[in-house]
C-alpha positions in Angstrom: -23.3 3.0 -36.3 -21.5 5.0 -38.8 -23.4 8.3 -39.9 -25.0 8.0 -43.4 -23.2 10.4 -45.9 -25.3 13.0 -46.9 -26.9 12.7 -50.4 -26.3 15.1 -53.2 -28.6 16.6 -55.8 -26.7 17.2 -59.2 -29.0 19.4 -61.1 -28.6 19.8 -65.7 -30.7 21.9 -67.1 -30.2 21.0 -71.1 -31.7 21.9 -74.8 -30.9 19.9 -77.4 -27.2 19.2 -77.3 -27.5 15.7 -76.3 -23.9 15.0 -77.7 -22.1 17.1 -75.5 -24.8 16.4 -72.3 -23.6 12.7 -72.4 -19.8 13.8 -71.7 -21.3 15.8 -68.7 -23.4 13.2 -67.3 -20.4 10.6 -67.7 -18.1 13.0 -65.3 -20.9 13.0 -62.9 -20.7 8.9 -62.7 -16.8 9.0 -62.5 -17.2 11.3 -59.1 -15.2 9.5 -56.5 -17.8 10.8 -54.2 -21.4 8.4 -54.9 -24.2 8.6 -53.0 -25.8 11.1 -55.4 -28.6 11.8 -57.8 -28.9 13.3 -61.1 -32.0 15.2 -62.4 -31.7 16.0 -65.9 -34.3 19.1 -66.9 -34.6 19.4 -70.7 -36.1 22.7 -71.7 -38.6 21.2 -74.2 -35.8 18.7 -75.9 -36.8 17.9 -79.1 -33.9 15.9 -80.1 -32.9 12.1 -78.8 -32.0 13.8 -74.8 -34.5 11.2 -73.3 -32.9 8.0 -75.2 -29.4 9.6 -74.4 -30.3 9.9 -70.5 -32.0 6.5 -70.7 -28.8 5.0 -72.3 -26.9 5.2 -68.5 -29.3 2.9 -66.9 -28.6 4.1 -63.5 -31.6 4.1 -60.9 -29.8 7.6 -59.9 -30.7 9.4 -63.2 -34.0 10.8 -63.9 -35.5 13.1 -66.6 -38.0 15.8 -67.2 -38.8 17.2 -70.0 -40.5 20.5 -69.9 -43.6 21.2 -71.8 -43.0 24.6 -73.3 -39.4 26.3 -74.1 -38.2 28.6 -71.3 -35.2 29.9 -73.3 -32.6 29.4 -70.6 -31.4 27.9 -67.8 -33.0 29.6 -64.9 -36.7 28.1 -65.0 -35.0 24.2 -65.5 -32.8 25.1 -62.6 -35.7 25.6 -60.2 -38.1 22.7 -61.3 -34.7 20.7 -60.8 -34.5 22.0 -57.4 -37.2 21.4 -56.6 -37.7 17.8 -57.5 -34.2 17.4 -56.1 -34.4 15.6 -52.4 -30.5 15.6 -51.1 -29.0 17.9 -48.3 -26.7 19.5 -50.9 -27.3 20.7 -54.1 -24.6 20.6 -57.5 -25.8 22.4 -60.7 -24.2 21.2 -63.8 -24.3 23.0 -66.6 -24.9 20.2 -69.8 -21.5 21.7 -71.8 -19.1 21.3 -68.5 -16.8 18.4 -67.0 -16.2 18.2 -63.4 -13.2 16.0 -62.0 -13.7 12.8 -60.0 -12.5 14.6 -57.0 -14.8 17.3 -57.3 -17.7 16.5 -55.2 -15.8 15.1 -52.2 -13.7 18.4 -52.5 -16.4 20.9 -51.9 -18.0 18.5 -49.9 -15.1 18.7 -47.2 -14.5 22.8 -47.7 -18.0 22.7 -46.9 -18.4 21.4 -43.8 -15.1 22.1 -42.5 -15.0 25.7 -42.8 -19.1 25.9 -42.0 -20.0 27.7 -45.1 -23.4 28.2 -47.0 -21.8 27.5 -50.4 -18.4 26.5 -51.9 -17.0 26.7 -55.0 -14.0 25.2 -57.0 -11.3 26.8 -59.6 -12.3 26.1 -63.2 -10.7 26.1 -66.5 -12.8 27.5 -69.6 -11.3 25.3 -72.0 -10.8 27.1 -75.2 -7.9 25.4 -78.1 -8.1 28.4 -79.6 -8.0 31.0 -77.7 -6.9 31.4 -74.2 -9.7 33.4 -72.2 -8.1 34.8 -68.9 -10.7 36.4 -68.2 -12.2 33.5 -66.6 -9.7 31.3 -65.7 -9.0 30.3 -62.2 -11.0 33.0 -60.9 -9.7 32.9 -57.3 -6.6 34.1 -57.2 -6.6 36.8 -53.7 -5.5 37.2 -50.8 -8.2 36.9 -49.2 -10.0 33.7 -49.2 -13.6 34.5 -49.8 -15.9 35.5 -52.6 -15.1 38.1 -54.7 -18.1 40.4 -56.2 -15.7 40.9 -60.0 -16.0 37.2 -60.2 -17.8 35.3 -62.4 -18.1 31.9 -60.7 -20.2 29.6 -63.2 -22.8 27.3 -61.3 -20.5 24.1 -61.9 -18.8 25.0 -59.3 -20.9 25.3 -56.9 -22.3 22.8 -54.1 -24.7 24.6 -51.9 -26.9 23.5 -48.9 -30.3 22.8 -49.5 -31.3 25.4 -46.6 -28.9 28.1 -48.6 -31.3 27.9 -51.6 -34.4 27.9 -49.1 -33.3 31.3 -47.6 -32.1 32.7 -50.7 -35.0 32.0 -53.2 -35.0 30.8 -56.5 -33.0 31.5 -59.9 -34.3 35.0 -61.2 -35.1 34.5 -64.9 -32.6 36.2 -67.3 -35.3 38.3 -68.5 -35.6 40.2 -64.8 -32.3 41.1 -64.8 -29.6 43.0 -66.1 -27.0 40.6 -65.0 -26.5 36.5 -65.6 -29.1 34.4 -63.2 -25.9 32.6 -61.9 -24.1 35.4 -61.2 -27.1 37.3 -59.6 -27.5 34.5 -57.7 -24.7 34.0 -56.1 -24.6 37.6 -55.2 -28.0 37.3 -53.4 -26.3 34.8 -51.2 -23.6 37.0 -50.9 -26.0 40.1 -50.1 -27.7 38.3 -47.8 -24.8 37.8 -45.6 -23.9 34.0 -46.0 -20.7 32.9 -45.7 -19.3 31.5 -49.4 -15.7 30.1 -49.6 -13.7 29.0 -52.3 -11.9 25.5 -52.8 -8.3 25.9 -54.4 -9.1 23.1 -56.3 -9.0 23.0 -60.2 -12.3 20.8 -60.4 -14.3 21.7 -63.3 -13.2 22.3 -67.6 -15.5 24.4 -69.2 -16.3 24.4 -72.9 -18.6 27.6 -73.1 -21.1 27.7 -75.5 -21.6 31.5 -74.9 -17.6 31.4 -76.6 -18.4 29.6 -79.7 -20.4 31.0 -82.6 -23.4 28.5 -83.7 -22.3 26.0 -81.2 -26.1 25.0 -80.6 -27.0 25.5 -84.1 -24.1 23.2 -85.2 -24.4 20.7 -82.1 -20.7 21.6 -81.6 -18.9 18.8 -79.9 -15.2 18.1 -81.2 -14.0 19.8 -78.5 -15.9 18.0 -76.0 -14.7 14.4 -77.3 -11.4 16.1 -77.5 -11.2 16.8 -73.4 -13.9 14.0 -72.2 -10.9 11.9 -73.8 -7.7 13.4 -72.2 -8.9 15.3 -69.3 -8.3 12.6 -66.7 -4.3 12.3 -67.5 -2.1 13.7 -65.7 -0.5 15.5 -68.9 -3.8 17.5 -69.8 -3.9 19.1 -66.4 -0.2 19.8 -66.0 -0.2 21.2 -69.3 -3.2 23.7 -69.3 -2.1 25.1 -65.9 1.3 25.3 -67.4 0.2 27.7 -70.2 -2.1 29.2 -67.6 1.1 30.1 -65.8 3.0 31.6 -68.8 0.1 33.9 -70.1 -0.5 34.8 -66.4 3.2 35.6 -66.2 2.7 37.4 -69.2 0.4 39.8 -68.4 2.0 40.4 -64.9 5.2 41.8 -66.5 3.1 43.5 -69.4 3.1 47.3 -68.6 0.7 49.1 -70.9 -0.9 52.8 -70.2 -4.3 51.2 -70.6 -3.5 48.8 -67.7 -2.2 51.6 -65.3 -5.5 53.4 -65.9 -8.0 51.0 -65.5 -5.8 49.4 -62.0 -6.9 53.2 -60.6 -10.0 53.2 -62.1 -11.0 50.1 -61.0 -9.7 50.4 -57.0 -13.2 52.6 -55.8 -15.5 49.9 -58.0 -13.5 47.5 -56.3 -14.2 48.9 -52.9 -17.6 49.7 -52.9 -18.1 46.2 -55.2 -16.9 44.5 -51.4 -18.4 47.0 -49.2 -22.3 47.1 -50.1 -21.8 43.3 -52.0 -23.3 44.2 -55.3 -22.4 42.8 -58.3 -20.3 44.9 -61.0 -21.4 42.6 -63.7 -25.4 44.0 -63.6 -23.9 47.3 -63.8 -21.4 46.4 -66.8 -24.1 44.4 -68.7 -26.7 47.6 -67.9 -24.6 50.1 -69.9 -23.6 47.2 -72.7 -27.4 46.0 -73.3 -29.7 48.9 -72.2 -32.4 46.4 -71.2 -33.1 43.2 -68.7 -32.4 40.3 -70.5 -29.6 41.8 -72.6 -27.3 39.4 -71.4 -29.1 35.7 -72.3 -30.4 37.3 -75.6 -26.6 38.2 -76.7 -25.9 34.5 -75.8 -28.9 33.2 -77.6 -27.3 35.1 -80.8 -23.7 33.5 -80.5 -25.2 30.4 -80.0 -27.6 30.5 -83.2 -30.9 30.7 -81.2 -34.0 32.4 -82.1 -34.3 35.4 -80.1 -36.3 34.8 -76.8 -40.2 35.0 -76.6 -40.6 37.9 -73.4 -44.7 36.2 -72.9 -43.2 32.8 -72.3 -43.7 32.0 -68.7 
């Protein structure tokens, strides 16, 4: 009797951007990879999320709407988790895309090279402006996590008993640094083996990049990529510009470039060596205060700043 493929919990957290959340959901269904569910949190939605969820009817889909406003991802995360039942555990965040390959991709890395949590290469998707910065974050020689990284929580599929040993999301307001990123450095702290995929899996359209994108239920861009992301010209040609601006900035020489390559080497090294994350310290000396980070976002985003005595 053939062994039953494990099943997978894809986890959204979402507040009312139910027109970009139905592009994220719709990659989810196209996943070569099926035998999975899909728990949709909504952080006290108050626009038509349920009748958008609803709108799939698929028996794999279900929603929760929270009864107060946490403010940010963290808190919907967990309550996902734990209504979640599969082996391995997806987060989504509601703004990205993954590929159809992208579950049976990690799932493979995974279990092949006996790791605690995988993630894939992703694109932040930006028609105006080519972010670098986080692009294709894995480019080493090594082929393991890197503490400099910021590796978004779409990438990710983790095993349940990873996120058992680990704990919980911290909420932003704990921390200095992202609740992703701290995260995935507690994993990494902690000793468990994370790998990445050399897969381009996942386009991100960043919410934290785009002025009022909440206020103004930005979504152009999404119908833009939802639309032209599965041809094989939209790949070739974002990882061909990839390669010219990386090209670019390889054969740019610039004093300010020489001195931070030497500055950087002993962060670098201690960054690896005692597996802490540079981003806390970074977003420490930016923000002066825990929580900097998600109430910066909250800003860009046109959000009310958060509530510190919500839960």
């Amino acid at each position: 009797m053939a062994t039953e493929k494990p099943l997978v919990s894809v986890v959204i957290a979402t507040y009312n951007r139910s027109n970009v959340l139905k592009f994220s959901i719709a990659s989810v269904l196209k996943q070569d990879y099926q035998n999975f569910e899909i728990i949709v949190i909504g952080d006290h939605c108050t626009d038509d999320t349920e009748e958008v969820v609803n709108s799939f009817v698929d028996k794999r889909i279900s929603f929760y709407n929270l009864e107060e406003n946490f403010g940010e991802q963290s808190y919907p995360n967990n309550i996902g988790f734990q209504k979640s039942t599969g082996e391995l555990i997806a987060w989504l965040n509601h703004d990205d895309l993954w590929y159809p390959e992208h579950l049976s991709a990690l799932m493979e890395s995974l279990y092949q090279s006996e790791s605690d949590l995988v993630y894939s290469w992703f694109l932040a998707y930006n028609v105006h402006k080519f972010n670098l910065a986080y692009n294709l974050p894995v480019f080493t020689k090594e082929n393991r996590y890197f503490p400099f990284f910021f590796i978004p929580a779409s990438t990710w599929l983790v095993k349940r008993d990873t996120i058992t040993k680990a704990g919980l999301w911290k909420s932003a307001r704990e921390i200095y640094n992202a609740p992703s990123q701290e995260w995935i450095n507690r994993v990494n702290k902690l000793g468990m083996k994370i790998t990445p995929v050399q897969k381009l899996s996942v386009i991100a359209i960043q919410s934290g990049c785009r002025k009022d994108s909440y206020l103004n239920r930005q979504v152009e861009e999404h119908e833009y990529v939802f639309e032209r992301m599965y041809t094989a010209e939209f790949r070739e040609n974002v990882l061909t510009e990839l390669c010219y601006h990386l090209a670019l900035r390889h054969n740019r020489v610039s004093l300010k470039e020489y001195f931070w390559f030497f500055f950087k080497k002993p962060i670098v090294f201690f960054a690896i060596r005692y597996r802490f994350s540079p981003h806390a310290l970074t977003n420490r000396m930016k923000f002066r205060k825990k929580g900097g980070v998600i109430d910066y976002l909250r800003d860009v985003r046109g959000l009310s700043k958060l509530n510190r005595d919500t839960k």
